[in-house]
KEGU-783687 format. One record per residue: x, y, z of N, C-alpha, C in turn. Coordinates in steps of 0.001 Angstrom, whole numbers, padded with zeros to 6 digits, always signed. Each point is the difference from the previous one (the first is absolute). Last residue first. Example, Ala and Ser with C-alpha at 12.3 -4.5 7.8 and 13.67 -1.06 7.14 Angstrom:
2
+012850-002250+007080+000820+001190+000060-000770+001090+000730+000290-005720-000070-000890+001190+000000+000900+001200+000000
END
This chain:
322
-012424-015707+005276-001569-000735-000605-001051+000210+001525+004587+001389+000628-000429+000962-000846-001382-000240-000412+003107-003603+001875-000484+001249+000790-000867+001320-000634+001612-003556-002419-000834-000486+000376-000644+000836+001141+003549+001149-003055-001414-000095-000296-001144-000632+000610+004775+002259+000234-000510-000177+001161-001592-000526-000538+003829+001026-002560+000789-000958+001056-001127-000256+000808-001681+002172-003602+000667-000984-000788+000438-000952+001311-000975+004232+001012-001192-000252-000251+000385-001559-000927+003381+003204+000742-000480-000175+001598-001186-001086-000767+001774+001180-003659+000758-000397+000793-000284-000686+001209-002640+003560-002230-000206-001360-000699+000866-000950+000850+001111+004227+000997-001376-000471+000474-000643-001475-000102+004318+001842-002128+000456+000009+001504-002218-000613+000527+000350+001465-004466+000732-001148+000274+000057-000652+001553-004389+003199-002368+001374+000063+000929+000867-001054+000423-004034-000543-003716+000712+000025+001290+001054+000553+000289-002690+000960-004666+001150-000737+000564-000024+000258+001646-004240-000157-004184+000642+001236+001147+000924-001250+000718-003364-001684-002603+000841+001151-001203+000992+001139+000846-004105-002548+002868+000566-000347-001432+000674+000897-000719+000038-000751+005003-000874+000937-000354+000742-000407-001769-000637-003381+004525+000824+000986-000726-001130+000860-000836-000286-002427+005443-000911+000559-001313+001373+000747-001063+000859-001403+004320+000461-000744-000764-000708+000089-001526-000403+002893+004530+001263+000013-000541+000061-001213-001590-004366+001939+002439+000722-001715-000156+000855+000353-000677-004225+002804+003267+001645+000066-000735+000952-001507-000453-004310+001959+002017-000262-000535-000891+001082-000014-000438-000352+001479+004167-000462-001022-000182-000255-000653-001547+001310+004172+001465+000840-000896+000040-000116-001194+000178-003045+003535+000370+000337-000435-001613+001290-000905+000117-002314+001768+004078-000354-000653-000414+000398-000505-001331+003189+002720+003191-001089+000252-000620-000508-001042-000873+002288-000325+004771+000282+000505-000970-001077-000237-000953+000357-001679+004078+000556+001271+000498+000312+000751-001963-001520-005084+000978-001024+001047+000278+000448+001459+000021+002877-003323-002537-000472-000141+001199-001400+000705+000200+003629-001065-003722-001974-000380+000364-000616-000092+001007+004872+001358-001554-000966+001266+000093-001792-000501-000133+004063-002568+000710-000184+000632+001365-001154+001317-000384+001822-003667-003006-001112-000780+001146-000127+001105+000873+003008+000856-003421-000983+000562-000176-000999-000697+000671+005059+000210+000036-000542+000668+000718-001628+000243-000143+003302-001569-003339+000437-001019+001091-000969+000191+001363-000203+002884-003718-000676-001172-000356+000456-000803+000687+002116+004248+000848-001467-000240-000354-000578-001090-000225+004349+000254+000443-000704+000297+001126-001100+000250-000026+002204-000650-003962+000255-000843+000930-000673-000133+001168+000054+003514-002964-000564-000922-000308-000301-001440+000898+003025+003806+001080-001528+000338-000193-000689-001069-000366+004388-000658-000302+000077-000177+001264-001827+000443+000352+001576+000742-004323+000253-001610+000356-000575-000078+001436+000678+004693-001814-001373-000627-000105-000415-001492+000332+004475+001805+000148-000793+000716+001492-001701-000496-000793+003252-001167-002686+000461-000571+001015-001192+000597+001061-000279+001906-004284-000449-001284-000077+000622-000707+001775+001525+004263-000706-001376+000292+000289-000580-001635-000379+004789+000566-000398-000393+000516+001259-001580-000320+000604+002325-002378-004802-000484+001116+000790-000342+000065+001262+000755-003952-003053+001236+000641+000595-000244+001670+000932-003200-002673-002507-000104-000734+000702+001821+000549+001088-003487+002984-003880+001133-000918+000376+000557-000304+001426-005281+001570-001166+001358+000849+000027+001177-001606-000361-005500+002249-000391+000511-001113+000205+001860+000508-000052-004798+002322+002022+000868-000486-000782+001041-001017-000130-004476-001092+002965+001350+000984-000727+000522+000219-000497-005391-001348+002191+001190+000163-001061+001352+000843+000717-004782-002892+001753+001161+000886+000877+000918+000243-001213-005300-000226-000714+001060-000835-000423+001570+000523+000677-005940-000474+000062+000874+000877+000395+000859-000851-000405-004733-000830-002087+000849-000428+000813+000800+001235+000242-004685+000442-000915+001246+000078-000860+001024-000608+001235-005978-000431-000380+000865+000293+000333+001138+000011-000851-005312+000290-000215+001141-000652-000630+000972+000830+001435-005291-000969+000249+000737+000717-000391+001285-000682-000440-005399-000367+003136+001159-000470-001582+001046+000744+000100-003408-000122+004278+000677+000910-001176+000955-000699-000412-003948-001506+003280+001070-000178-000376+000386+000467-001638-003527+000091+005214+000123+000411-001316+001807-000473-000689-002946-000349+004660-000195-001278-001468+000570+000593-001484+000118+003024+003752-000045-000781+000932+000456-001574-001172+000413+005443-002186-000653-001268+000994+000294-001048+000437+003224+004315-001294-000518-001337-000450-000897-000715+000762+002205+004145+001105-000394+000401-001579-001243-001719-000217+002189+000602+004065-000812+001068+000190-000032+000471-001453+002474-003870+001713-001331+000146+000466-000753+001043-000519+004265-002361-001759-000580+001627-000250-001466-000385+000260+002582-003658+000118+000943+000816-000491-000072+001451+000565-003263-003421+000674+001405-000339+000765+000644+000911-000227-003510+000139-002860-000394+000064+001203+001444+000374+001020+001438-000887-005248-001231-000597+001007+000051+000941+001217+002117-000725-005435+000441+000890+001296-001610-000460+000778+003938-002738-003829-001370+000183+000180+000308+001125+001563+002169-002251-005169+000210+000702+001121-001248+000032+000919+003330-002180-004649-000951+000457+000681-000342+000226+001226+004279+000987-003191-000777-001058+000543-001201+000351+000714+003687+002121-004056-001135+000396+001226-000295-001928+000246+002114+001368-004143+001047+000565+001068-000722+000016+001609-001825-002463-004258+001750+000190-000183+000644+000457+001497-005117+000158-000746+000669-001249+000387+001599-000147+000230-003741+003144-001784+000863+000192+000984+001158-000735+000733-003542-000352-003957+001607+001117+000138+000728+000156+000604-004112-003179+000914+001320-000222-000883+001143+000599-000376-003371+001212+004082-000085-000108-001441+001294-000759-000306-002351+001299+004769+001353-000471-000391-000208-000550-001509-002632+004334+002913-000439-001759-001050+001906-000064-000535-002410+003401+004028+001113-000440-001531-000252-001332-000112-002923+002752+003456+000115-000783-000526+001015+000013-001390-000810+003682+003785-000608-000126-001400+000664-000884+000037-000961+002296+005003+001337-000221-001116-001038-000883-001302-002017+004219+002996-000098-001295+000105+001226-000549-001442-002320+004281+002721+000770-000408-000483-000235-001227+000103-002449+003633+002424-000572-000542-001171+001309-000563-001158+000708+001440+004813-000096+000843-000843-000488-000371-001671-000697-003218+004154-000772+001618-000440+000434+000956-000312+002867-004302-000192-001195+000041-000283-001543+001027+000001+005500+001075+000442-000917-000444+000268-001308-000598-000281+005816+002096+000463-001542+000151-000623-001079-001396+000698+004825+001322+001344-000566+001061+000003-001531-000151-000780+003662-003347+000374-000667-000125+001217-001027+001393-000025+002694-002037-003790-001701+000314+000217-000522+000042+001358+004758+000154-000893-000583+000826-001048-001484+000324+000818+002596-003612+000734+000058+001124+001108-000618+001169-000222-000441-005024-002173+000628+001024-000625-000171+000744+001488-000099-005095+000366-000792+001251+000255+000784+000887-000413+001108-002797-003359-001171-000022+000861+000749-000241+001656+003068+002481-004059-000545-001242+000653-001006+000328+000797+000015+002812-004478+000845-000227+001255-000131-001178+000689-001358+003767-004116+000540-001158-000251+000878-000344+001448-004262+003463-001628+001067-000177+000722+000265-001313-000038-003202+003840-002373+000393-001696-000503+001136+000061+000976-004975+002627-000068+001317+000379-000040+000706-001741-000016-004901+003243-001298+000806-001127+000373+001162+000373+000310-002356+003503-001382-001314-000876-000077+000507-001605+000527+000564+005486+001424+000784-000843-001295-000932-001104+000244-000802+003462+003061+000305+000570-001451+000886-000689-001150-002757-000773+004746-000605-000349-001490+000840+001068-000870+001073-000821+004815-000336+001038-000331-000927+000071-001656+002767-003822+001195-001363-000126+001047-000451+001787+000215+003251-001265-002986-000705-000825-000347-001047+000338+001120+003555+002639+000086-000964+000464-000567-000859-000962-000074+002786-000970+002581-000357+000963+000722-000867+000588-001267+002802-003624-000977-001252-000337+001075-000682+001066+000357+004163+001337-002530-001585-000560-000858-001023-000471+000845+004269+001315+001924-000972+001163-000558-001310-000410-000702+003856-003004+001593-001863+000405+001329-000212+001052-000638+002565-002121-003130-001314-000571+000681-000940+000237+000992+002853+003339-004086+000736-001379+001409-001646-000459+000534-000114+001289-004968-000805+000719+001441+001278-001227+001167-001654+000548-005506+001775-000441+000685-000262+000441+001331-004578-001272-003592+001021+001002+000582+001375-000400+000633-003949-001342-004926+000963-000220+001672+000985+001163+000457-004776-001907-002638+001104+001437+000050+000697-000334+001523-002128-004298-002881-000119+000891+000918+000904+001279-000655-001283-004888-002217+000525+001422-000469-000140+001049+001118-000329-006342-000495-000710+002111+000558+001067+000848-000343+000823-004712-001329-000820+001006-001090-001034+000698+000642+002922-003509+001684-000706+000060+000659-001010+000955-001012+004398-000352-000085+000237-001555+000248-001966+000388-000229+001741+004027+000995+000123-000529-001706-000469-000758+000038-000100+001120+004174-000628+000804-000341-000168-000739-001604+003405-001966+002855-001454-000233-000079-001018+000438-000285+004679+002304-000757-000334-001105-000175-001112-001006-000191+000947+004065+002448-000232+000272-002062-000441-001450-000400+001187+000062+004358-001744+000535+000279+000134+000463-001473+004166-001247+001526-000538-001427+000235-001687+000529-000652+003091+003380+000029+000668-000668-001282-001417-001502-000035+000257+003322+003372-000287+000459-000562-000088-000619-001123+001895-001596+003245-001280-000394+001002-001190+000832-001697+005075+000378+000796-000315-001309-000714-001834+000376+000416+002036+004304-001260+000095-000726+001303-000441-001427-000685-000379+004150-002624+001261-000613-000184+000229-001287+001086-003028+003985+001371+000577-000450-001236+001413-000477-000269-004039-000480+004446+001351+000520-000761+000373-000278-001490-005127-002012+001114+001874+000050+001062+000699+001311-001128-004608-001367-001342+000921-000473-000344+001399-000117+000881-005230+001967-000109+001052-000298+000287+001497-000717-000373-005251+001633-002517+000746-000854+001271+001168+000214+000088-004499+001896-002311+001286-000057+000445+000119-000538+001106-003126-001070-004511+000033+000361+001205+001276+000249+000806-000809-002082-004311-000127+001009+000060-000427+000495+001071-001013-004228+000414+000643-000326-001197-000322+001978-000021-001186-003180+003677+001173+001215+000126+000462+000664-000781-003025-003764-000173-000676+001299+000616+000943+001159+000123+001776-004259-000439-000637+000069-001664-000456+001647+000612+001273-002749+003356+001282+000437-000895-000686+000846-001081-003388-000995+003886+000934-001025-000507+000550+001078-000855-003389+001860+002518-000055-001359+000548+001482-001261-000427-001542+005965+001415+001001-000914-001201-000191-001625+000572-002102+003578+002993-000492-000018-001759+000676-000798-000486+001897+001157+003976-001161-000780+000176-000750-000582-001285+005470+001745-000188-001348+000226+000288-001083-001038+000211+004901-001522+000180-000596+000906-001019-001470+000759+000873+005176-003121-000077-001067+000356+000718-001146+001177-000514+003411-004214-001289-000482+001174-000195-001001+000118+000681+005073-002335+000357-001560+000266+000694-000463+000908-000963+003950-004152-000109-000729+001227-000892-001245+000099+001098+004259-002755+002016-001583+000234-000063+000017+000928-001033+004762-002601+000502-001039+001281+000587-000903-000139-000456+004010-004213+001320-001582+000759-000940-000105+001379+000741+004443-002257+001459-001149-000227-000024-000883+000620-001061+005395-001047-000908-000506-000216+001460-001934-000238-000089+004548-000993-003178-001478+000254+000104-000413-000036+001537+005493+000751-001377-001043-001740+000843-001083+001318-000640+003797+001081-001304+000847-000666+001340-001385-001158-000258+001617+002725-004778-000950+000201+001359+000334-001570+001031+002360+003371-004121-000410-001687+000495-000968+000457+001000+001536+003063-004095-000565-000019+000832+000166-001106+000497+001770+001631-004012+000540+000852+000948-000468-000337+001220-001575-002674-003835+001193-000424+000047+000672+000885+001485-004240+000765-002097-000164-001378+000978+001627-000735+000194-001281+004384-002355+000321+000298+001666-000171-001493+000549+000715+001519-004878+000491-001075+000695-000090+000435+001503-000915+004141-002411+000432-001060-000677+000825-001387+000964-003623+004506+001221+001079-000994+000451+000449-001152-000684-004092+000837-001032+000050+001458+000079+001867+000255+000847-002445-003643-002188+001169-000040+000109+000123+001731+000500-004156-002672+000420+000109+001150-001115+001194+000449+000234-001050-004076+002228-000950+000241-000974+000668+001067-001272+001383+000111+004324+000377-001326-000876-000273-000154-001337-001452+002524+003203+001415+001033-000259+000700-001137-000867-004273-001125+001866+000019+001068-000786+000787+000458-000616+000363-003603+003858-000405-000525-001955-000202+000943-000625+000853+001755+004368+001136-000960-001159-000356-000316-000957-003798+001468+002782+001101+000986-000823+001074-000231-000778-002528-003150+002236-000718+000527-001400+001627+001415-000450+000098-002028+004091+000831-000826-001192-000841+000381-001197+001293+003033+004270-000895-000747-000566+000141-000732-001133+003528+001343+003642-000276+000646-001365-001167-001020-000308+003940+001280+004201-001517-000508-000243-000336+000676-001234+005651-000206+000863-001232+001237-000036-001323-001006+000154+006151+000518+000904-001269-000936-000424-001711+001328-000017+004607+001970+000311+000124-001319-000226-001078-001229-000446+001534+005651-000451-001292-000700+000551+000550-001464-000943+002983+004159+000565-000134-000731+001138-001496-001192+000490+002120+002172-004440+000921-000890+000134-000491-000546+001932-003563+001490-004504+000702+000550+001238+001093-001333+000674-002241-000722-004193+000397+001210+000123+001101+001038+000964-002841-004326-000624+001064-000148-000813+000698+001224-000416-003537-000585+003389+001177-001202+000273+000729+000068-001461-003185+003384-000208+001119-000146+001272+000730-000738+000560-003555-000847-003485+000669+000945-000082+001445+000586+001004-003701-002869+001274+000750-000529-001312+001096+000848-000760-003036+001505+003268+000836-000712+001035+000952-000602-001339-003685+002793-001324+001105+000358+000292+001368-000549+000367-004558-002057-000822+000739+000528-000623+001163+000671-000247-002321-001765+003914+000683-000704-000765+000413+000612-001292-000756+003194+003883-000617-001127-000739+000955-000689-000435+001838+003524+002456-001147+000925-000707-000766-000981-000715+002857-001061+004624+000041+000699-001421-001066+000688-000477+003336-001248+004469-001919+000016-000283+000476+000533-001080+002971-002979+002152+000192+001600-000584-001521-000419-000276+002436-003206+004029-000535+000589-001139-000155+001420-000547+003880-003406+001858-000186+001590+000243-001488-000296-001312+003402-003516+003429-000687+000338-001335-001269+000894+000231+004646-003254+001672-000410+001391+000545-001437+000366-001261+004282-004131+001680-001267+000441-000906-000805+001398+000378+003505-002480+003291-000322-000498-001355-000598+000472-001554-000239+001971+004318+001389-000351-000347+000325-000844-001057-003957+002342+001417+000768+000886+000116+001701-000418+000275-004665-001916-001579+000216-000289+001593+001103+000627+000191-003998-000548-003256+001700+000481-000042+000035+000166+001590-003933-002588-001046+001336-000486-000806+000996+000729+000011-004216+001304+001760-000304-001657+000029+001638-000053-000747-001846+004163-000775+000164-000267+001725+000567-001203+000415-000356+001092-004606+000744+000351+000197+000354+000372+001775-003547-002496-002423+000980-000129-000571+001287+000343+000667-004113+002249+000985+000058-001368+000848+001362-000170-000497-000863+003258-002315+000140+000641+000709+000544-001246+001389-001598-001368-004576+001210+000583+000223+000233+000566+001601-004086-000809-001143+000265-001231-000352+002099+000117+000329-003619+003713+000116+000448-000596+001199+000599-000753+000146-000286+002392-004391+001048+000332+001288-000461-000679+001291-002584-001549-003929+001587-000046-000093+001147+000573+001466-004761+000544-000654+000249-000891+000462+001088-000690+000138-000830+004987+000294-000335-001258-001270+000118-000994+001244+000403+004980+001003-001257-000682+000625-000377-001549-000767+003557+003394-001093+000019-000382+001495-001091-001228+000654+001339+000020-005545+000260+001125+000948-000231-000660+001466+002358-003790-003007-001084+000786-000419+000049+001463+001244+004510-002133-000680-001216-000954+000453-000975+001152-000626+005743-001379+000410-000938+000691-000407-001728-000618-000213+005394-000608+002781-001679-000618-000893-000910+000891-000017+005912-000893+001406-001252+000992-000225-001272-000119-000846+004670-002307+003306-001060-000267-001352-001152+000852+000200+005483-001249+002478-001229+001096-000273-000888-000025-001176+003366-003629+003486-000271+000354-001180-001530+000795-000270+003911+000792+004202-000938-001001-000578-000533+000866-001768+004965-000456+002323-001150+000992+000209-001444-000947-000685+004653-001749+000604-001142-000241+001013-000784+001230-000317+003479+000230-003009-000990-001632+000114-000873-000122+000822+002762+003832+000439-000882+000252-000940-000941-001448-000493+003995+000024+002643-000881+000883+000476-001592-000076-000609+003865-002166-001690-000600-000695+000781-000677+000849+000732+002644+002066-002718-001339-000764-000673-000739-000836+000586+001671+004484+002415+000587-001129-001594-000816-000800-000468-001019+005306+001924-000366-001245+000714+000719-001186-001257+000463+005161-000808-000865-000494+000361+000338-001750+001066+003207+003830-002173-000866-000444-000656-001081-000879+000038+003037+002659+003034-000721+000699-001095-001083-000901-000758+003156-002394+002894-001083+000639+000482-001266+001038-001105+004072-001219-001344-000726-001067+000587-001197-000021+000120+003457+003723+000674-000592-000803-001411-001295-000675-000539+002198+001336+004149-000719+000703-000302-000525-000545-001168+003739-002485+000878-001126-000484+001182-001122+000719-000729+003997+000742-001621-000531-001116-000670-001478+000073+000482+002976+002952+002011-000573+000532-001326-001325-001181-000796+002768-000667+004151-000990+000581+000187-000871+000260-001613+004305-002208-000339-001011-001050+000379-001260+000827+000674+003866+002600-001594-001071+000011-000850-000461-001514+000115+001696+002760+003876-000672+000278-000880-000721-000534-001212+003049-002257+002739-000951-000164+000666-001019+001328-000782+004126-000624-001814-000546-001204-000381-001523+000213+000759+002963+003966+000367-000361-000253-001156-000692-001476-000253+001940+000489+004165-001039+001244+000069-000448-000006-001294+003858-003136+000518-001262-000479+001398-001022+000983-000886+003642+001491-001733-000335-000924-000770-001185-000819+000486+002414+003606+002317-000746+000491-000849-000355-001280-000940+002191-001488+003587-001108+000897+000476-000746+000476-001301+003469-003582-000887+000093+001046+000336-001445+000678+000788+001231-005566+000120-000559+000977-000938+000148+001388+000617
END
């Protein structure tokens, strides 16, 4: 071969090279990157984001799997953003709330846009109220709290309020603003929807003349709430020694949108799913937060489709799973 023909070939095999290069890592590159899943959860202090936060200590292990929580703005929202936003993959969503968006197609067919992986645990309804207020009824035109507007915790406290025919003046107050008036007496209750020990109530007290209010698990309630109870154990310092507070709880529900089984984002949720429910003897340990104890991957949720790839794992592995 001529020199100038040597000097033109070894150029444009450089050319190729730069190329190449330009365009990132091939495909077998890009296979080993691990699979990235973004979960959306209640604000900083929910119960949702520790639940995730473990989730995501305990399982992305930075080659396999990797998983990023997003602190949101509630379940309400979170519903919204998994069918909105292209980077929120899975989300914690109270199942009252679902049945709401169900309910009132406010979202035509969202039981078709949505599957959910697994029902994880119950949240507690707390109301915590003044010394004066003995039960629900006393509150009837009195202000209370309500959470954030628009927040599930906001949607859960309309709810039992109706279910229940008190009529309060309700406020939208983030929660430690409202504790701070509740025990300043400028509101008269407040309604926080969380797992028992809320973190919330490490700030109040039995001598700031507070005390949580009895919910009666009614018939209305039945559809979307199970029943609930808060004790001593829970909250030394609201609850006596012998004393035991009624109440309802709402399940949590891991949702996602739902996608085709040929997609990028269904594959990287497979491997989520997977590893999650193959992985869930490790979050009953002691090093993690008590609600994972009530977790039974195998509970379905009526009128709401499984995640195939989930169902799947849970089909090959039922006896492990039981």
């Amino acid at each position: 071969m001529k020199p100038f023909h040597c000097l033109f070939a070894w150029f444009v095999a450089a050319l190729f090279s730069v190329s190449a290069a330009a365009q990132g890592p091939g495909p077998q590159t890009r296979a080993a990157q691990p699979a990235t899943v973004m979960v959306a959860t209640g604000d900083i202090d929910s119960t949702e984001a520790r639940i995730v936060s473990e989730l995501a200590r305990a399982l992305g292990d930075g080659s396999g799997l990797r998983i990023i929580p997003i602190v949101g703005q509630g379940s309400v929202q979170n519903v919204s953003d998994l069918l909105s936003l292209r980077n929120a993959d899975a989300a914690v969503i109270q199942y009252d709330v679902l049945s709401q968006f169900r309910r009132s197609q406010r979202i035509p067919l969202i039981q078709n846009k949505l599957q959910y992986i697994a029902k994880l645990y119950s949240q507690e309804v707390h109301v915590l109220a003044r010394m004066q207020f003995s039960c629900l009824a006393d509150l009837n035109g009195r202000t209370v709290n309500f959470g954030p507007k628009g927040s599930g915790a906001a949607l859960t406290a309309e709810n039992i309020f109706n279910a229940h025919g008190v009529g309060p003046q309700p406020t939208y107050l983030d929660h430690s603003e409202a504790l701070r008036k509740l025990k300043s007496g400028e509101i008269d209750a407040a309604v926080f929807v969380g797992g028992k020990p809320a973190p919330l109530f490490r700030e109040a007290k039995y001598t700031d003349k507070l005390h949580f209010l009895d919910v009666e698990f009614i018939d209305a309630l039945q559809e979307d709430y199970l029943p609930g109870i808060v004790t001593n154990d829970d909250y030394p310092d609201l609850v006596a020694r012998d004393e035991i507070v009624s109440t309802v709880s709402v399940a949590s529900v891991l949702v996602m949108a739902g996608h085709r089984s040929q997609s990028e984002q269904y594959r990287r949720m497979a491997i989520f799913a997977e590893r999650f429910l193959g992985s869930l003897e490790r979050f009953k340990a002691r090093d993690f937060h008590e609600k994972w104890q009530e977790v039974n991957v195998l509970a379905p949720m009526s009128g709401w489709t499984r995640f195939p790839a989930a169902q799947a794992w849970l089909d090959a592995n039922a006896r492990r799973a039981a």
